[in-house]
C-alpha positions as CSV (number, residue, x, y, z in Angstrom):
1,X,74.8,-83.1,-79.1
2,X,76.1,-84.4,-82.2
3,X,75.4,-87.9,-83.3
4,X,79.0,-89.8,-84.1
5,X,79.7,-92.7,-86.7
6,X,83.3,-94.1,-87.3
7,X,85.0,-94.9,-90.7
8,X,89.0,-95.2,-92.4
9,X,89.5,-94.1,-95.2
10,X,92.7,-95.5,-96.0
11,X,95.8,-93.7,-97.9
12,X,94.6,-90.0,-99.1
13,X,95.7,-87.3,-99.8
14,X,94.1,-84.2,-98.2
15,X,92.2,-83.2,-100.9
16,X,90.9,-87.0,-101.4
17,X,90.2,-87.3,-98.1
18,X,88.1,-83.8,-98.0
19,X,86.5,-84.7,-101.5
20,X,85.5,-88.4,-100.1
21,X,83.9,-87.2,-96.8
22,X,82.1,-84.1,-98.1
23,X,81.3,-84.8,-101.9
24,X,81.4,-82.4,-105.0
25,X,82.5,-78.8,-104.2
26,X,81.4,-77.2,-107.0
27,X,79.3,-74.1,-106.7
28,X,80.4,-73.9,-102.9
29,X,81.6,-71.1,-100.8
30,X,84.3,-72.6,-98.5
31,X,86.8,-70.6,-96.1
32,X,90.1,-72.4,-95.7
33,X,91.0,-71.1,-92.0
34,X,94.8,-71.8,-91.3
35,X,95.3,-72.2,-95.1
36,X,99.1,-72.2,-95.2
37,X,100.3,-71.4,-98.7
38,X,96.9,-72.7,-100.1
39,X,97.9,-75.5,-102.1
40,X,94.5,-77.0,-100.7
41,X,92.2,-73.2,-101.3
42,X,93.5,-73.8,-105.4
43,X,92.6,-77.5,-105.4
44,X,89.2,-76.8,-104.5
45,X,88.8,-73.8,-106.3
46,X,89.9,-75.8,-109.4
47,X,87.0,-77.9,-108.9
48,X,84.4,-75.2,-109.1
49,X,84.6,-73.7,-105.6
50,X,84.5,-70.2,-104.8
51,X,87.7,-70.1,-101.8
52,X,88.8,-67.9,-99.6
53,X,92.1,-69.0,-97.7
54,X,92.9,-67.3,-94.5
55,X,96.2,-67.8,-92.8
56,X,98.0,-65.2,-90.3
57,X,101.1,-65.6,-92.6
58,X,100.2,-65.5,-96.1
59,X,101.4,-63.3,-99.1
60,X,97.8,-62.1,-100.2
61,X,96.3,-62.2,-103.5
62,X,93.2,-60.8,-105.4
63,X,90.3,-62.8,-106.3
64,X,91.9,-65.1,-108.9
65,X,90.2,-67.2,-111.8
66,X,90.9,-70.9,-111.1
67,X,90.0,-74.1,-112.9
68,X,86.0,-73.8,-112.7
69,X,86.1,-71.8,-109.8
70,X,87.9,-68.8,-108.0
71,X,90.3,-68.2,-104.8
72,X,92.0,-65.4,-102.9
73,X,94.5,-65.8,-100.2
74,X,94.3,-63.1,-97.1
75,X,95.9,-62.7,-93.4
76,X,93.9,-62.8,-90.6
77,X,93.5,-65.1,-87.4
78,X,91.2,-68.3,-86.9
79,X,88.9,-65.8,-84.4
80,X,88.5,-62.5,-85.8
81,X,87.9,-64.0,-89.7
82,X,86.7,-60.6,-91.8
83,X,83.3,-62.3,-93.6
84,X,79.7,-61.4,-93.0
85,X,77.5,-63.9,-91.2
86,X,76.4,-67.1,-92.1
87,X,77.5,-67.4,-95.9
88,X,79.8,-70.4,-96.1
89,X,78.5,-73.8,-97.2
90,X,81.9,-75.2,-95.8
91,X,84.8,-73.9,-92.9
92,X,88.0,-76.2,-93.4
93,X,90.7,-76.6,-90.6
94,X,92.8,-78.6,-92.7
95,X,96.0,-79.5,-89.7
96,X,95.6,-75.6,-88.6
97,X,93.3,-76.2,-85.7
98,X,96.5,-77.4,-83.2
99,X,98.1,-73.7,-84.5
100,X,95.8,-71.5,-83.0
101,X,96.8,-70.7,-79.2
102,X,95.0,-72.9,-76.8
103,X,93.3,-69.6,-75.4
104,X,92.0,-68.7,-78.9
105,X,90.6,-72.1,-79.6
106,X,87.3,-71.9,-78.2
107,X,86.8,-68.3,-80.2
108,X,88.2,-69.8,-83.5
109,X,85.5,-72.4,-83.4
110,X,82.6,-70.1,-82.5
111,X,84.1,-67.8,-85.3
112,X,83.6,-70.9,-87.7
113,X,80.1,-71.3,-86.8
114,X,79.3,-67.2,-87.2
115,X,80.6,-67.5,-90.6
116,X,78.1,-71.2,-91.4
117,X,75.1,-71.1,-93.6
118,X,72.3,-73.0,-91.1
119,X,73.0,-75.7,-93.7
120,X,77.1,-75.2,-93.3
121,X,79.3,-77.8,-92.7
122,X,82.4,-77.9,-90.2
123,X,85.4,-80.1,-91.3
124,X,88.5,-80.3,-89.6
125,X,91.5,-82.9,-90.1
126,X,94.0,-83.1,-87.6
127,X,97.3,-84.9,-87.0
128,X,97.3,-87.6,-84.6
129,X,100.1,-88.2,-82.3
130,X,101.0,-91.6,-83.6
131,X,102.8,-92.9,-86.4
132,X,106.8,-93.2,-87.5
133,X,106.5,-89.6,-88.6
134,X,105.5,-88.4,-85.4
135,X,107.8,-90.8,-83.8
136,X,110.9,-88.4,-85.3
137,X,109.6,-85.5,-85.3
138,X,108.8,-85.5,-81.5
139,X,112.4,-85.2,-81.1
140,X,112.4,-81.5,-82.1
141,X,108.7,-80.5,-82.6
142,X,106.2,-83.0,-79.8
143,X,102.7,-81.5,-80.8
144,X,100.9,-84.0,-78.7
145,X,100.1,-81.3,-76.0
146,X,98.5,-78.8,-78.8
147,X,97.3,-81.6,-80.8
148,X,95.2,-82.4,-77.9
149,X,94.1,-79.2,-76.9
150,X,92.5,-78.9,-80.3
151,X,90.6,-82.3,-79.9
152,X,89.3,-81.1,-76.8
153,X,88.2,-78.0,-77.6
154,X,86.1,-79.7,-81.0
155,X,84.3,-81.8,-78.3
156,X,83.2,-78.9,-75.9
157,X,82.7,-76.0,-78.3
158,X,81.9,-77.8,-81.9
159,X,80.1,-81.2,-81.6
160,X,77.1,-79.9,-78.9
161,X,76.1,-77.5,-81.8
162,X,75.9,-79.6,-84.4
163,X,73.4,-82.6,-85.0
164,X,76.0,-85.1,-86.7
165,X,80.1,-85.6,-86.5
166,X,81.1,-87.7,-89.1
167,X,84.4,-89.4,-87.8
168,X,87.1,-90.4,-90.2
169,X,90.7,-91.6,-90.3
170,X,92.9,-91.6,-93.3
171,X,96.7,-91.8,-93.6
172,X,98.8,-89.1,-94.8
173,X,101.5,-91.3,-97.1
174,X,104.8,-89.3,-96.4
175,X,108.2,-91.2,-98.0
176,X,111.8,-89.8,-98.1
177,X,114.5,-90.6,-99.8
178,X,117.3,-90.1,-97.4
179,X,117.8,-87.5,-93.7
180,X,118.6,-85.1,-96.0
181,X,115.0,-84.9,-97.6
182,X,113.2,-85.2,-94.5
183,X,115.4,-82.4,-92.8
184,X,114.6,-80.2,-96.2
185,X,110.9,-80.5,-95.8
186,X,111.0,-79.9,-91.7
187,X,112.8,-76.3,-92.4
188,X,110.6,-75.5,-95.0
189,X,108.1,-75.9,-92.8
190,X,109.7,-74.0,-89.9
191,X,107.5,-70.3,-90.5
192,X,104.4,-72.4,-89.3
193,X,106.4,-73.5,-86.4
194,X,108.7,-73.2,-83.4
195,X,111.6,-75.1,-84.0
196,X,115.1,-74.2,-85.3
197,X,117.2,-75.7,-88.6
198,X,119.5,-76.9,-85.7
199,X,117.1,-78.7,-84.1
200,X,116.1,-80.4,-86.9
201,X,119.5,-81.4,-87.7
202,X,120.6,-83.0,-84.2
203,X,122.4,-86.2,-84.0
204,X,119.4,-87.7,-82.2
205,X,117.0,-87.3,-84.8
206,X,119.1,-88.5,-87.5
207,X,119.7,-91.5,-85.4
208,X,115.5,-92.0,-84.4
209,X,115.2,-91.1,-88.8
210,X,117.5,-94.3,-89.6
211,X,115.8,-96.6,-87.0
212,X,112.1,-95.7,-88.3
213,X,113.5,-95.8,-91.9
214,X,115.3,-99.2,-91.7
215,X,111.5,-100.1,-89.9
216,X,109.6,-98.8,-91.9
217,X,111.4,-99.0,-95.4
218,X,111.4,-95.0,-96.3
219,X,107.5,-94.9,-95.2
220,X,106.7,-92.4,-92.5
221,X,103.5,-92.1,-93.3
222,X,101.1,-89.6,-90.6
223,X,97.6,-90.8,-89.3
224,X,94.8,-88.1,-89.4
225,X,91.5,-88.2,-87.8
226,X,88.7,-86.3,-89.6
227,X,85.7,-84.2,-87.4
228,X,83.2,-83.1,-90.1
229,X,79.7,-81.9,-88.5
230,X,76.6,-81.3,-90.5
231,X,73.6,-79.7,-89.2
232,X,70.0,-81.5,-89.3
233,X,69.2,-82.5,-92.4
């Protein structure tokens, strides 16, 4: 059963946050599971780390040059992850966990520890359900139920495997302009989703997006809590 400690981080971005709770990547083999369009797989291979991103909707790519390091992009699922056993320093659920389907959770993080050196590292940074971004977005997107489910299953399937879990919290800064660049980015986003443009555009949630910004001053800023387990050292 892994050991817990509890720390904030403040205002990060991913990548900070990541680099702050694990250290240099350089030289490291890390598998970005749920990597979207992999703005975070370059960023690390940038720094020196050799990335694969892995993402059930990506355009794939060759192994690519990068910075110091090296990436490619590639489809598959957070379960069935086409790598050989135990050669990863470092698995990454970077807010993908809450997108696998709640039946596939439990195989998506015994997946994560196939693919683990004995010395790997697990880190995963989720969305919490709090927060004037979640606050709008609930209107046409609530991910509390999922969110959940992928808290849960980190504590039943994750944690009694590893000796330490290394809590964190950061905030995600998020700021828009106006409705019309906060509904830009939400259908942009839509592919990882199930929402509509419609949705996103309802009177309601422009309504809820002036009260928070007239609260909140154009902040809507998203708190993230950060799992990272380390084996024994």
């Amino acid at each position: 059963m892994a050991q817990s400690s509890m720390s904030d981080l403040g205002a990060k971005s991913h990548l900070e946050a990541l680099l702050a709770t694990v250290g240099p990547v350089e030289g490291l083999r890390i598998l970005d599971i749920g990597c979207g369009e992999g703005q975070l797989t370059r960023a690390l291979a940038a720094l020196g780390a050799q990335v694969t991103g892995y993402d059930p909707f990506i355009a794939e790519t060759g192994p690519t040059a990068h910075g110091a390091g090296g990436y490619r992009l590639a489809r598959a699922a957070a379960d069935a992850i086409p790598e050989p056993d135990h050669e990863a320093d470092l698995v990454l659920f970077v807010f993908s966990l809450h997108h696998v389907p709640g039946a596939k959770l439990k195989g998506a993080i015994a997946e994560a520890r196939r693919l683990l050196r004995p010395s790997g590292r697990l880190y995963a940074a989720e969305p919490l359900a709090q927060g004037p971004h979640q606050y709008v977005m609930e209107l046409f997107h609530d991910e509390t139920p999922v969110r959940k489910a992928a808290a849960e299953a980190l504590a039943h399937f994750a944690r009694p495997h590893f000796a330490t879990d290394q809590i964190s919290t950061y905030t995600d800064a998020r700021s828009f302009a106006d409705f019309d660049s906060f509904a830009e980015r939400m259908v942009a986003n839509m592919r990882f989703n199930g929402y509509t443009k419609e949705a996103v555009l309802a009177p309601a949630v422009r309504h809820r997006f002036a009260e928070t910004y007239a609260a909140h001053g154009g902040r809507f800023d998203q708190p993230v809590r950060i799992d990272y387990f380390s084996p024994a050292n």
